[in-house]
N, C-alpha and C positions, 0 to 999 in steps of 0.2 A: 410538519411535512416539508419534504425539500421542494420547494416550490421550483428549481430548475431538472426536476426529475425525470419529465416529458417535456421540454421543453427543445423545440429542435435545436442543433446550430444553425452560426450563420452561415451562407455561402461562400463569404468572403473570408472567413475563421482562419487559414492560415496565409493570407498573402501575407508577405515580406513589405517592408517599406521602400520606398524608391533607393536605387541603389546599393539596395545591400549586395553585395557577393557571395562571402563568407563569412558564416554563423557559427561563432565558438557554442562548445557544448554547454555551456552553463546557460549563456543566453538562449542557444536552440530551446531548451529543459524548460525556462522560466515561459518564454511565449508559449508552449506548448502547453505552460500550467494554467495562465492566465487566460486561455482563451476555449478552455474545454469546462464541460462540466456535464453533472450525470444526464443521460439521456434514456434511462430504464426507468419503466414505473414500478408501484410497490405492491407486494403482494403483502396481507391483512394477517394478523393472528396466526403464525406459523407456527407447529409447534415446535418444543425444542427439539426432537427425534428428527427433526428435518432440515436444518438452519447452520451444522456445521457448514463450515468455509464459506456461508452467506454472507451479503453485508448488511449490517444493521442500518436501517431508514429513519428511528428516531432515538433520541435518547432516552434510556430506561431506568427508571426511578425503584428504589427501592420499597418494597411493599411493607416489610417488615427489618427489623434488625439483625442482624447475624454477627455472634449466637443470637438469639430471641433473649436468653438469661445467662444470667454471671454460673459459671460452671467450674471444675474440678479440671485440671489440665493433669492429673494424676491420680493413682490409686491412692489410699493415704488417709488420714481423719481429718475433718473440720472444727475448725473452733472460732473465737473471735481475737484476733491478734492485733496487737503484734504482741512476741514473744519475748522478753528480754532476761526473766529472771531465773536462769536455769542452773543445775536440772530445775526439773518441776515435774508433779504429777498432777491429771484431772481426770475426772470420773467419766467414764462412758456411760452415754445414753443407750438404752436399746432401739434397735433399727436402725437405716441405711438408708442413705441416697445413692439410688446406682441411676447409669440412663435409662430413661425412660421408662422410669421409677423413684420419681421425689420423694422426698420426706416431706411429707404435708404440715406438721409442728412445728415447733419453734422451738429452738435449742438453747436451754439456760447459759446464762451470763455463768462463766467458769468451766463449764463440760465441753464436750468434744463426742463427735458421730461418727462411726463409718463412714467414707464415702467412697466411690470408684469412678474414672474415668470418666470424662465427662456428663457425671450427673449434676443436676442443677443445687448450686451451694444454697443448704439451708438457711431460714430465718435465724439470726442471731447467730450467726458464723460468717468469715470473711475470709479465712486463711486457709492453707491445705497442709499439712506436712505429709513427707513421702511416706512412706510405711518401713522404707529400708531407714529411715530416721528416728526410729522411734521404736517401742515396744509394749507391749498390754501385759499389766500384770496384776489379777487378783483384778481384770473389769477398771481398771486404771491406766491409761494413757500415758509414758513417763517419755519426759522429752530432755535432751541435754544437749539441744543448741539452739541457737540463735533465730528467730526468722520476724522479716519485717510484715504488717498488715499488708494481706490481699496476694502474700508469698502464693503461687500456684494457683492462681485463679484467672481465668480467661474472666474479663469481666462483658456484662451483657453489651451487646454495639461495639465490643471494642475496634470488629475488623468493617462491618458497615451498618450505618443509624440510620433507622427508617426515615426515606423519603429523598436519602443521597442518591446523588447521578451514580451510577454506578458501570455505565457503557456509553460511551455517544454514538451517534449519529455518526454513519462513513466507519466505523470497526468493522473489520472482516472478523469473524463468529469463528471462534477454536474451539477446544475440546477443552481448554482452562478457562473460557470467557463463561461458556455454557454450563460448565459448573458454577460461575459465579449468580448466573440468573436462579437455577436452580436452589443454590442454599439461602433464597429468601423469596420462594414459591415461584418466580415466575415463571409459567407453562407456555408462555409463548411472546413472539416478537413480531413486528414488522420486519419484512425485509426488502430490499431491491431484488425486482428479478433479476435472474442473470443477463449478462450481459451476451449476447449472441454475434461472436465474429467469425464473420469468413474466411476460409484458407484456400487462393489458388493459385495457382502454378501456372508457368507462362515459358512457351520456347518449342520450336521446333526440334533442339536439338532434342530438349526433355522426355523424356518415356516415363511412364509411370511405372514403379516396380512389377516386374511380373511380365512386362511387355519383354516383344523381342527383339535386342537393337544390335544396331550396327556399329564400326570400330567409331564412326561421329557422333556417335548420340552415348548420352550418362541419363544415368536414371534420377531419378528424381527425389533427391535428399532432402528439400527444403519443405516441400506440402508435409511428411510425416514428422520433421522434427517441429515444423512451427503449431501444425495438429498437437501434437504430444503436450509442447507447451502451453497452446491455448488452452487446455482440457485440466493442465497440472496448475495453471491459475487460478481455476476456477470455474471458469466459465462454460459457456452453453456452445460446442464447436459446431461448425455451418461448414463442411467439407464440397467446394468450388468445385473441385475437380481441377484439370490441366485442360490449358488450349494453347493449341496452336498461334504462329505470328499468324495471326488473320485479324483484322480489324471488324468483320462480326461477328470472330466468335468470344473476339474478350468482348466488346459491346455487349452482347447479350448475357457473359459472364457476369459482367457488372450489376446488369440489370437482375436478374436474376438473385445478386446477392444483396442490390440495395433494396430487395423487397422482404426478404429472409432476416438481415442481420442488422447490428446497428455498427458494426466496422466490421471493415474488408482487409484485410492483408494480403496485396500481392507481393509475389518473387519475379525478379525479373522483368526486364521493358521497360524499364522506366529512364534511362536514359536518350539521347537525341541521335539514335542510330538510325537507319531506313525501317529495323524490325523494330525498334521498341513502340509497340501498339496500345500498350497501358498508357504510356505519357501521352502518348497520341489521339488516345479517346477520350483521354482523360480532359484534354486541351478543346475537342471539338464535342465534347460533350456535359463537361462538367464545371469546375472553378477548381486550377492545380497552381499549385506551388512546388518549384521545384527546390528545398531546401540544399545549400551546398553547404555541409555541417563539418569543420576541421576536426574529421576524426579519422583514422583510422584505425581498423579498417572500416567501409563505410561512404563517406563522404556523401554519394546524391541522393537524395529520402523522398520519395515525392508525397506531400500531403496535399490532399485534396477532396472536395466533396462531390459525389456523385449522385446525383438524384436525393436531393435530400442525407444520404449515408457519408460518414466521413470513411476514406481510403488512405493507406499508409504501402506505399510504393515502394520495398525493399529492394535493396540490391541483389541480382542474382546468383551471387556468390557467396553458399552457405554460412561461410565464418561472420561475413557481414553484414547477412541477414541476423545471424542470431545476434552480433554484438548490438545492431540496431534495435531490433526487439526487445530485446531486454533493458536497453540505454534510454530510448525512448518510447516504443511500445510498451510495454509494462508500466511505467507511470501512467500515461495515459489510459490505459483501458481503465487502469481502477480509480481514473476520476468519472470514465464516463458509465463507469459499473456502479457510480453511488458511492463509492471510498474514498479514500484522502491520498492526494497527490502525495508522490514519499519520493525521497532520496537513500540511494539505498546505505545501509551499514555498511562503512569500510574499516580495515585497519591497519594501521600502520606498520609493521613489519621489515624486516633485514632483505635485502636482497641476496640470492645464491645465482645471481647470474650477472652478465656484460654486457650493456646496452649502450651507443654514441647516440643518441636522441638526438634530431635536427629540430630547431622553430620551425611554429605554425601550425600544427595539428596536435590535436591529443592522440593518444594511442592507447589501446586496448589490446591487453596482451594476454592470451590465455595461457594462466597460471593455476599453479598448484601448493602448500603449504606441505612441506614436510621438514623432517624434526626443527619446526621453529622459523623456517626459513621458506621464502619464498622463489620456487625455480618456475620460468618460463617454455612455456614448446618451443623446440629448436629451430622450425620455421615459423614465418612469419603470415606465410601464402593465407590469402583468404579462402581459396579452393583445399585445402586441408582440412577433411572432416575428420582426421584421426585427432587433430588437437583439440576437437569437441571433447571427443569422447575419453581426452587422455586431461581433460581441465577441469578444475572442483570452481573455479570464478575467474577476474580478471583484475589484472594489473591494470591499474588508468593512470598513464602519465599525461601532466595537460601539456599546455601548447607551447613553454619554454625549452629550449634548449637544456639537454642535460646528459652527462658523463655518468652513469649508473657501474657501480663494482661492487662485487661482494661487500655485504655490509650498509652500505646506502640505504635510507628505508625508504621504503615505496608504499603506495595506498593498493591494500589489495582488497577486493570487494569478493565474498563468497557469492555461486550463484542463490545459497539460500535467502540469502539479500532482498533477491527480485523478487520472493516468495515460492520459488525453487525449492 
């Protein structure tokens, strides 16, 4: 059992050290790994019909071997090989090993049996030839090539031996994992329960879709796509709702979601303006950190714990709420969901655009891959929701100085990366 599986954090979990300013992203990634861990307890015997995109709570032992027995990877006859002196002819047995139907006897030293597709190779056979190899004639098996002992035979344990680890602990559960449990009987696992976070939205200007606003006020982009995402990770969504700059009504948001969820994601407020009321309560009510992370887009993140719940204080401007989410959000939820901290798959690739990169921030550029090449959206604005929905991942150039031209390769990371 993961003995930090209930286990609350600290209060103090994300303060900064004295002095720090600014937190390059590698460092941000690494404190943020070293200092979370799962916070959902485990749910018993699940079965498999239930456990896709779960995460596994312990490791799972093989019950049995797979195959179970040394079987026929082809149609074709068995005999005991290896084969060298050809042609040659040998006499067929009567009867057949087909699946799920052996041949129960033992097959003479020199004969050869029917067999099909993986049935289990009979006693005193070891080898398979194809059937398009060969030919029967007159009840006689005649062969004229070559084949070495064990040619066409899946041998028994070859892909798992009973009693191998065959999952750990922290694997999120697929549709390929679940087959693995299955072809060596097990009907069920432990798993972590989901993890349950909050989504809410923060601004006077903000309306919620559907409302009816004025030429000052934008509707509210960030609750439905970080909903959408929390939901496509995995997880158990806790929909906040939207509040107003009011200082009790995020109070009571908070509260509210530190009793529902086991993290909160706010949009918005979280910097040191007259309105920003999330850092604000967050200061007179809780234990915050205001991370200043060299990224763009991005930069203030506020982490903090509120009533026992950790809180991830996003920016409230869409592009850098999602670059944060998924930069740092995403690893995190699926440590404190019971999985294993990841760094996502990048690849290395040609650039098809022009970038004078200055020191000192990373940048995150939303990009796209086509024939082979990687092109960036033509603005860079964080208030740009069309280059969400016009970007398959992102470009991460780090904090050096750098002259990018066609051709240059850059690390492009897909959003399937993040588990998108």
């Amino acid at each position: 059992m993961n003995d930090n599986a209930t286990k609350p954090l600290r209060n103090d979990c994300f303060a900064l050290p004295p002095g720090v300013n600014w937190t390059p992203v590698d460092e941000a990634l690494e404190r943020l790994r070293s200092r979370l861990h799962a916070v959902v307890g485990i749910e018993r015997a699940v079965p498999l019909a239930q456990v896709n995109d779960r995460i596994l709570a312990h490791d799972v032992y093989a019950p049995r071997a797979h195959p179970p027995s040394s079987n026929s990877a082809v149609d074709g006859y068995a005999f005991a090989g290896p084969l060298t002196d050809v042609p040659c002819a040998m006499p067929l047995i009567d009867g057949r090993s087909a699946a799920g139907e052996p041949y129960t006897g033992r097959v003479p030293e020199g004969h050869a049996i029917r067999i099909l597709t993986g049935a289990v190779i009979p006693d005193g056979t070891d080898t398979v030839v194809l059937e398009e190899d060969c030919e029967v004639i007159d009840h006689e098996l005649h062969l004229h090539g070559t084949l070495k002992a064990g040619a066409n035979r899946r041998k028994a344990g070859e892909d798992i031996q009973a009693q191998d680890r065959i999952l750990t602990a922290g694997t999120r559960l697929t549709p390929t994992q679940i087959s693995v449990l299955a072809s060596v009987g097990v009907d069920s696992v432990d798993v972590f329960s989901r993890l349950r976070v909050g989504v809410l939205s923060t601004g006077d200007e903000v309306k919620p879709v559907g409302a009816t606003v004025t030429d000052w006020q934008i509707y509210d982009a960030n609750r439905p796509m970080l909903s959408a995402l929390v939901t496509q990770l995995g997880y158990e969504l806790v929909d906040l709702g939207h509040v107003l700059d009011r200082a009790d009504e995020v109070k009571d948001a908070l509260e509210r979601g530190a009793e529902q969820c086991d993290l909160i994601l706010t949009s918005g407020g979280v910097s040191a303006g007259d309105e920003d009321h999330v850092s604000k309560t967050l200061k007179a009510h809780g234990d915050i950190s205001n991370w200043r992370i060299a990224i763009k887009p991005g930069r203030p993140l506020a982490l903090a714990m509120f009533n026992g719940t950790p809180v991830v204080g996003l920016p409230g401007n869409p592009v850098a709420a999602w670059v944060c989410t998924l930069r740092f959000g995403a690893p995190a939820m699926a440590l404190l969901a019971g999985g294993e901290w990841f760094e996502p798959q990048s690849y290395v690739m040609p650039a098809n655009f022009s970038k004078n990169k200055k020191p000192g921030r990373s940048e995150m550029l939303r990009a796209r891959v086509r024939d082979g090449q990687v092109e960036v959206f033509g603005s860079e604005g964080s208030g740009r929701v069309t280059g969400l929905a016009w970007s398959e991942g992102l470009v991460e150039l780090d904090e050096s100085a750098q002259q990018i031209e066609p051709g240059t390769p850059v690390r492009f990371i897909p959003y399937g990366s993040f588990g998108l």
